[in-house]
C-alpha positions in Angstrom: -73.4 -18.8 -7.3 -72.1 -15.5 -8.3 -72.2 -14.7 -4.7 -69.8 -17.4 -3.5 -67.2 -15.7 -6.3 -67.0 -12.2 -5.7 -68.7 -10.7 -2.2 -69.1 -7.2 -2.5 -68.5 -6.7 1.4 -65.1 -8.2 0.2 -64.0 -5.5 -2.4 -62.9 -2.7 -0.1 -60.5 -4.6 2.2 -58.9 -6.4 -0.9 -58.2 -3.2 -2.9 -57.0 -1.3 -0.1 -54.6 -4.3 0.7 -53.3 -4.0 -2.9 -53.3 0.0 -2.6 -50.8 -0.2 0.4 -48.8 -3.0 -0.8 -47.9 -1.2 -3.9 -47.4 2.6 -1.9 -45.1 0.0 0.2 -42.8 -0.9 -3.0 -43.1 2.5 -4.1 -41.4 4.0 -1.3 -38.7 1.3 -1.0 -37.8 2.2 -5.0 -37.6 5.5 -4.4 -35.1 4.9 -1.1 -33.0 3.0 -3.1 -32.7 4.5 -5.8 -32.3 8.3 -3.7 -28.9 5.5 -2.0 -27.3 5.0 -4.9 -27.7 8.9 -6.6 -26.4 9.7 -2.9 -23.3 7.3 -3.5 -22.8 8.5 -6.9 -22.6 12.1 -5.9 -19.9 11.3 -3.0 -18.0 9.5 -5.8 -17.9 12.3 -7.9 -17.1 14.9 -4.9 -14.0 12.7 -4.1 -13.1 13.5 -7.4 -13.5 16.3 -8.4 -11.8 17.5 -4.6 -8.1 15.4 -5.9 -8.6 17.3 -9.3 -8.7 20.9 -7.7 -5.8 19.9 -4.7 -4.0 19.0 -8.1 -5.3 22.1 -10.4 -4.8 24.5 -7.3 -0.3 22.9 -6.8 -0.2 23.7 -10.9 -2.0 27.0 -11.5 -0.1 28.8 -9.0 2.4 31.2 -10.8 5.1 34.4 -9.2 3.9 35.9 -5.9 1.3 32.4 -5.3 4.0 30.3 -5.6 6.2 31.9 -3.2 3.8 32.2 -0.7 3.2 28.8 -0.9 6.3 27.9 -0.6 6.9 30.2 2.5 3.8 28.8 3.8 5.8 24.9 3.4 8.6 26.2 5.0 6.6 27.8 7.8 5.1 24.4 9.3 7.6 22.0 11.3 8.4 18.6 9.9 6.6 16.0 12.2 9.2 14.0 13.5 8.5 10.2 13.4 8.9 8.0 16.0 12.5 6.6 15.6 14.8 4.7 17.4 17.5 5.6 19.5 20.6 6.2 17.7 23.3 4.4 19.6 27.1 4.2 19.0 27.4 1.6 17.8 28.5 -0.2 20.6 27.2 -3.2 21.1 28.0 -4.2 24.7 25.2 -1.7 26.2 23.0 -4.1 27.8 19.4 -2.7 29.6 20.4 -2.4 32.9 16.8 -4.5 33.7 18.8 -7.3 32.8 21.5 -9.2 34.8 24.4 -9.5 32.7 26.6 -12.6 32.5 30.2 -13.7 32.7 30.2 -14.3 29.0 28.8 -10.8 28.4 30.9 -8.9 30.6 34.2 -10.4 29.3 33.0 -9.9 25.1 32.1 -6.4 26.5 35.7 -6.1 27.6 37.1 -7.7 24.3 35.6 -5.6 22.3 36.4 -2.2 24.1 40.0 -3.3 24.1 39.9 -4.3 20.1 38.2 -0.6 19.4 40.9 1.3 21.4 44.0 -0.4 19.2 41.7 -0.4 16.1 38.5 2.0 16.1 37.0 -0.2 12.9 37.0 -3.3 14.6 34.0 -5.3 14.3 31.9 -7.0 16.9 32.2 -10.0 15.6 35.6 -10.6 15.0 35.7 -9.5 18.9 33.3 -12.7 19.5 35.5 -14.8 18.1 38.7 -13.3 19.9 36.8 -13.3 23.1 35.5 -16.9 22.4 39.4 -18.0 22.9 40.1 -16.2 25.5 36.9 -17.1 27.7 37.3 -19.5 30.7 34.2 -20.3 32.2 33.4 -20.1 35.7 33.2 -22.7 38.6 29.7 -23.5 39.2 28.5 -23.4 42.5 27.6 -26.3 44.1 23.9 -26.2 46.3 
């Protein structure tokens, strides 16, 4: 009976089943816990980098913070993408576009209205050129 129980042919492959399962969860423990020391540490570099950037712009005193300055001075400004300036003028149309009647006569309105008056606005040329606009004839296919 005691044979059916426990074979003793049995006892070898059964404890080193056991033996590598638990060298298995050993080593994914050990990973796991070397992650999060390895996240810490980053955490704490990041810190402690802003605290000397901030320590090294406050300890600097006579001669240091003139070359510092000099050093500021030194690099260029990097200019940032901006838009054109323009004059103001709103009648410059992209020449990609074909302009129409309507467009061409506000354009002259307002030229005329900033020669007798340079604060004129473009609106109150719309307005002016909006009584003073005949359309064209359409053409007939």
């Amino acid at each position: 009976m005691e044979n059916l129980i426990f074979q003793p042919s049995m006892t070898v492959p059964i404890l080193l089943f056991v033996l590598i399962l638990l060298v298995l969860f050993a080593i994914i423990i050990v990973s796991i816990n070397q992650e999060q020391k390895r996240k810490r540490m980053e955490r704490e570099v990041r810190k402690m980098r802003k605290m000397a950037a901030a320590v090294s712009n406050v300890s600097l005193v006579g001669e240091e913070m003139e070359e510092k300055e000099e050093e500021v001075e030194k690099v260029e400004p990097v200019k940032s993408p901006t838009k054109k300036k323009t004059s103001g003028d709103k009648t410059i149309y992209d020449d990609r576009k074909k302009l129409t009647a309507w467009q061409v006569h506000l354009s002259k309105t307002y030229r005329e209205m900033k020669k007798k008056n340079p604060n004129a606005k473009f609106s109150a040329a719309m307005k002016a050129a909006k009584k003073t606009y005949k359309k064209p004839a359409k053409k007939k296919k």
